[in-house]
N, C-alpha and C positions, 0 to 999 in steps of 0.2 A: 311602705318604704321603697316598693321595687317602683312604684311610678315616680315617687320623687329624687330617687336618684335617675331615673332617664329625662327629667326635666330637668335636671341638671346638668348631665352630658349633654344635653341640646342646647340648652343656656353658653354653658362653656365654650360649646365650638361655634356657637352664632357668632360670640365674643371675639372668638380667636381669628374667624375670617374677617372680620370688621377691622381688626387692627391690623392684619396680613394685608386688606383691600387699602387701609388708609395709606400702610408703608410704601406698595405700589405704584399708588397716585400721587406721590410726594418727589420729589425732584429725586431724580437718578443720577448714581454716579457717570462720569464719564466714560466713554467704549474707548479701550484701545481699536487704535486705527487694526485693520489688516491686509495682510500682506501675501503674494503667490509668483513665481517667478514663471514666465511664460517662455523663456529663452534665455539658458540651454535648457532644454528638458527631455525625459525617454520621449517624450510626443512626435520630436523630432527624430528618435530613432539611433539605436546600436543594434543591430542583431543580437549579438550575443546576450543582450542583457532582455531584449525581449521575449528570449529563448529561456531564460534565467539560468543559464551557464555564459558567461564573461569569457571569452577566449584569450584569457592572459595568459596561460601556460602552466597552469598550478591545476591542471586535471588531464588523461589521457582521453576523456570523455570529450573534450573537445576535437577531437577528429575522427569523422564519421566514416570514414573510406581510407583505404590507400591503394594504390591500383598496384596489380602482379603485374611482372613483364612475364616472358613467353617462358622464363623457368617456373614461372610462380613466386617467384622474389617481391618482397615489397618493402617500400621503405621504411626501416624499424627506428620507432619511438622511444623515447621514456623521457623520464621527466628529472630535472636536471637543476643542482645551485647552477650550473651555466658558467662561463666565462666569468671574469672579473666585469661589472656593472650590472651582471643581471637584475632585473626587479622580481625579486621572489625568488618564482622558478622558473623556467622557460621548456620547452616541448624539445629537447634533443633527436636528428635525425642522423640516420646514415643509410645511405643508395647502394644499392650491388651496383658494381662496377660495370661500366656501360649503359647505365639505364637511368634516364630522366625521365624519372616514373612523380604522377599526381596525389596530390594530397587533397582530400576534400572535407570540408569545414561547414557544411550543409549537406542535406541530400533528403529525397521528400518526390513521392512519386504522386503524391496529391497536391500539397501546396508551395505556389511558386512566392519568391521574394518579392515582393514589391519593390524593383528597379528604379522606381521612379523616387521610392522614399530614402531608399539604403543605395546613397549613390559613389560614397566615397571612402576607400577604403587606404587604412594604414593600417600599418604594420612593423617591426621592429627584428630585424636580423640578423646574426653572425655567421660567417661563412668561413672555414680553417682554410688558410691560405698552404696554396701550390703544395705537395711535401716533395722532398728526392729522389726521384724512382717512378712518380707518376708521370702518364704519357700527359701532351700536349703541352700548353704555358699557362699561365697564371691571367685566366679568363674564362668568367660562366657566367649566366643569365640567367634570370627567371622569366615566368611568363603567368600569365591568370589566365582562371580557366572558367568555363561554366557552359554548363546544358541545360537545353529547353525540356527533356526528358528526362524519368528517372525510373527504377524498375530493378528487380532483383534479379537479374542477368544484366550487368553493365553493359555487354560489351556491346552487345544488339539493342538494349531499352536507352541506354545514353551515348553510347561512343559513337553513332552516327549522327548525333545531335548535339555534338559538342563545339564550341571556339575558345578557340586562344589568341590573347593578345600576341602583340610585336613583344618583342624581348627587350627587356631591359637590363643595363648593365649591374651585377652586385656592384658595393663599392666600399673600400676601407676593410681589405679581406685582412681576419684575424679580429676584426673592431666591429662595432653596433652601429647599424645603418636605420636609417625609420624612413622608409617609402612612401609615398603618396599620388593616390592618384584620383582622378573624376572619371566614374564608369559609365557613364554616359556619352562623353567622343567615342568617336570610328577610332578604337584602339585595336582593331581586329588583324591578325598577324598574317602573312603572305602563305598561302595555304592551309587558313582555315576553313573546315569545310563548311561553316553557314555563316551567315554574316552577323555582325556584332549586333543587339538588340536592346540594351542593358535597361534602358530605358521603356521601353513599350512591349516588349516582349515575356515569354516562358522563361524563368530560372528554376530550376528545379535540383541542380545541382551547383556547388561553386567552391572552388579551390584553387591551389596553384600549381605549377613546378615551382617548387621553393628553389631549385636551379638544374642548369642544362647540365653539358657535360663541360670538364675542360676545353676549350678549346687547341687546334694548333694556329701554327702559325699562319696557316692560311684561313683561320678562323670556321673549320668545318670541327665539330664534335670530335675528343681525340679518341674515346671510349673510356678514359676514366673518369672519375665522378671525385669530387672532393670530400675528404675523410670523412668530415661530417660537418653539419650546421646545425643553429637552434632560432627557433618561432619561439620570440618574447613574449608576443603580442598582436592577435589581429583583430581590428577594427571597421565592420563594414559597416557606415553611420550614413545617416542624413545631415541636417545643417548644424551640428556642434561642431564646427571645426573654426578654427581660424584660416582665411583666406586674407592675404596678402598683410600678414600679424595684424587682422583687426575683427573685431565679434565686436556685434550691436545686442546687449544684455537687455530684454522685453522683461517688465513686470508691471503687475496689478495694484493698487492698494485702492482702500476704501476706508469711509467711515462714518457711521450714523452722526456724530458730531459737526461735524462738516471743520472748515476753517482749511488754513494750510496745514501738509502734511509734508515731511522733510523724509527721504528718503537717502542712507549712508550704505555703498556697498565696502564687501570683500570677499575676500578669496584664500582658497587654503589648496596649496597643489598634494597633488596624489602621484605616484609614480604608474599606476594603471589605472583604469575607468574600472568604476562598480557598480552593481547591480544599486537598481533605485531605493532599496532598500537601506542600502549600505551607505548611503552618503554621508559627509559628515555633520552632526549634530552643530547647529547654531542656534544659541540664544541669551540670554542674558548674562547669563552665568561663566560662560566659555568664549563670547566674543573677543576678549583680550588672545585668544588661542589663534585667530584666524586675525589676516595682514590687512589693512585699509587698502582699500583701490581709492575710494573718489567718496571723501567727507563731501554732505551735501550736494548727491550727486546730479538730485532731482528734483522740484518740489511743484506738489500741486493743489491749490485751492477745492475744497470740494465743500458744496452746499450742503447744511445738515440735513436730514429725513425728517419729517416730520414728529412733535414729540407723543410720545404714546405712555400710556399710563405703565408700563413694564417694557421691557427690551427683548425685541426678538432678535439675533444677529445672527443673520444665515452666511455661514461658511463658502467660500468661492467651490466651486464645482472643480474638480479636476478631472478632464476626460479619460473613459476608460480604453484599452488600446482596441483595436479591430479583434472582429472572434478567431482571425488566425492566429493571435497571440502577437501579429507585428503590429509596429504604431503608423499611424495616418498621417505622419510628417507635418502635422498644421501646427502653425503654434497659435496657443489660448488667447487669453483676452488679456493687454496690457494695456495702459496708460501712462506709462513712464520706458525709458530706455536709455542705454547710454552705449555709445562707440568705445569701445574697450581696443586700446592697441596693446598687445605682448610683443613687444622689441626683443630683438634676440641678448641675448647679454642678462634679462632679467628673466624671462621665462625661457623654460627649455623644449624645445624641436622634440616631441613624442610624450610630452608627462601632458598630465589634465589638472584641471582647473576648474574647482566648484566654487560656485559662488552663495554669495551672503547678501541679503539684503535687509537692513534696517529701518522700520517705520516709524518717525515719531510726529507725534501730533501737538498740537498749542499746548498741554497740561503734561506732556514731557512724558506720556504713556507709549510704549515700546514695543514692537513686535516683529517677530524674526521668522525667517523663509529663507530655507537652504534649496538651492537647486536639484532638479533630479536626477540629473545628466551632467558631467560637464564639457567645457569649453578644452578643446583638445589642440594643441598649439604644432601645429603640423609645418614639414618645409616646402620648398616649392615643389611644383609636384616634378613627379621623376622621369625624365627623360627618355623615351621609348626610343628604341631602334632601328632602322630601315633593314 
């Protein structure tokens, strides 16, 4: 009995692979196409998000320094509903009087920023206009800072290795401003002691004066400092941004089938940029949730693969960031793209912008790719001072 049931179990599964081998060999259904968005993506770079703390304002863990002056004062934080339009929370500051003292937002006595990748940075801020009683008039600046050194004595491991740009004017005191700049020009300010490098150089450290003093009327520092201000938001990215309201959106698709593939974008705005993790979910189910950019935005013929008795379908690769944790600024591999203009009126000057892209192929089979990064809708950049 025990041999003729294991001629049986052998019988059985000879069977069973024979109809599993014939099922294989038999015409297969059709692959959805697929789909991977090459631009915007982290690849291209946020700091903070390849740090996995977002410096939106909703932690005090986002600022890694604040500098004493010669009392020992430094500029004291918390975290704050903020003014009217805050998004979330925002980082609340207040200066001892007299002292336009730095705030730094990195700091790292081993590893420098890659300048070349994290070259633009925004940022979002209120500033409490003049009060009664303070000296000087209703005028202060800010400045960006960074050093090629870093070390646990500041004053000697980085303060002699520091620059600061030219100053720039706050503007719409009492109201939310969003700044922008490219750190790569000679922004370097009239007695900084080493020259601007942003690009090819050491960053080791990097923040700002979120502002000067008041000024007076002859525009020299009056020694008071404005009540207080608040950091919405900083953003030190690579190529997610919109330049001159227009972003060129790169993506992939593919498909064992071949034929034309139609590709539909959109978009769903965020009030801050998130961690890649966090972006928002697109697919079938919740596409009605996110807004059309451009029905049929794309489309492209692709030759099928050859047919094989079973379907292997290898997933597109997404690169992994550098071992310092920053990304390598390249963006992947696309075969499709489209000029994306954000006119003002319809998108708004500091919110972001994830996008959607939809793949469908000749048999109406569907597949969806949310960005990993978005597209950050920035104004011209800001006006530095002589």
């Amino acid at each position: 009995m025990n041999r003729l049931g294991s001629l049986t179990k052998i019988v059985t599964a000879a069977l069973l692979g024979l109809i599993l081998l014939a099922g294989l060999s038999g015409p297969a259904l059709a692959d959805s196409p697929s789909v991977s968005i090459a631009a915007p993506s982290q690849a291209q770079g946020d700091m903070g998000a390849a740090l996995g703390d977002v410096i939106n304002g909703s932690s005090l863990s986002e600022i890694k320094w604040v500098q004493p002056d010669a009392s020992s004062r430094t500029v004291q934080y918390n975290l704050s509903s903020g003014p009217t339009g805050t998004y979330g929370t925002a980082l609340r500051g207040v200066t001892p009087k007299g002292s336009d003292l730095a705030t730094a937002f990195y700091t790292s006595s081993s590893t420098s920023i890659p300048g070349s990748v994290y070259k633009y940075l925004v940022y979002r801020s209120w500033v409490k206009p003049h009060q009664s009683g303070e000296a000087g008039i209703q005028f202060t600046n800010g400045r960006i800072l960074y050093a090629s050194n870093w070390g646990s004595n500041w004053f000697f491991e980085a303060f002699p290795y520091r620059r600061y740009s030219k100053p720039y004017a706050m503007c719409d005191y009492g109201g939310w401003c969003v700044y922008f700049f490219d750190l790569r020009q000679n922004i370097n300010g009239p007695g900084s002691p080493n020259p601007w490098q942003w690009a090819t150089g050491s960053i080791k450290a990097f923040g700002l004066w979120p502002h000067e003093n008041w000024a007076t009327g002859s525009g020299n520092p009056s020694g008071d400092s404005p009540d207080e201000f608040y950091i919405d938001y900083l953003y030190l990215t690579g190529d997610i941004v919109s330049l001159n309201d227009q972003y060129t959106i790169k993506w992939n698709v593919s498909d064992r089938d071949g034929g034309t593939i139609t590709s539909n974008l959109y978009y769903k705005e965020s009030n801050e940029l998130l961690l890649p993790s966090q972006s928002p979910a697109c697919n079938a189910g919740n596409i009605n949730t996110w807004t059309s950019l451009q029905a049929n935005a794309d489309s492209i013929t692709l030759t099928a693969l050859p047919a094989l008795p079973y379907r292997v379908f290898l997933p597109i690769i997404i690169k992994s960031p550098v071992a310092s944790g920053f990304s390598d600024g390249q963006i992947g591999p696309s075969n499709q793209d489209y000029v994306w203009t954000l006119t003002d009126g319809v998108f708004t000057e500091g919110k972001v912008y994830y996008v959607c892209v939809e793949a469908v192929d000749p048999q109406n089979n569907k597949s969806y790719a949310v960005s990993s990064a978005p597209v950050i809708k920035t104004p011209n950049f800001t006006t530095l001072l002589n």
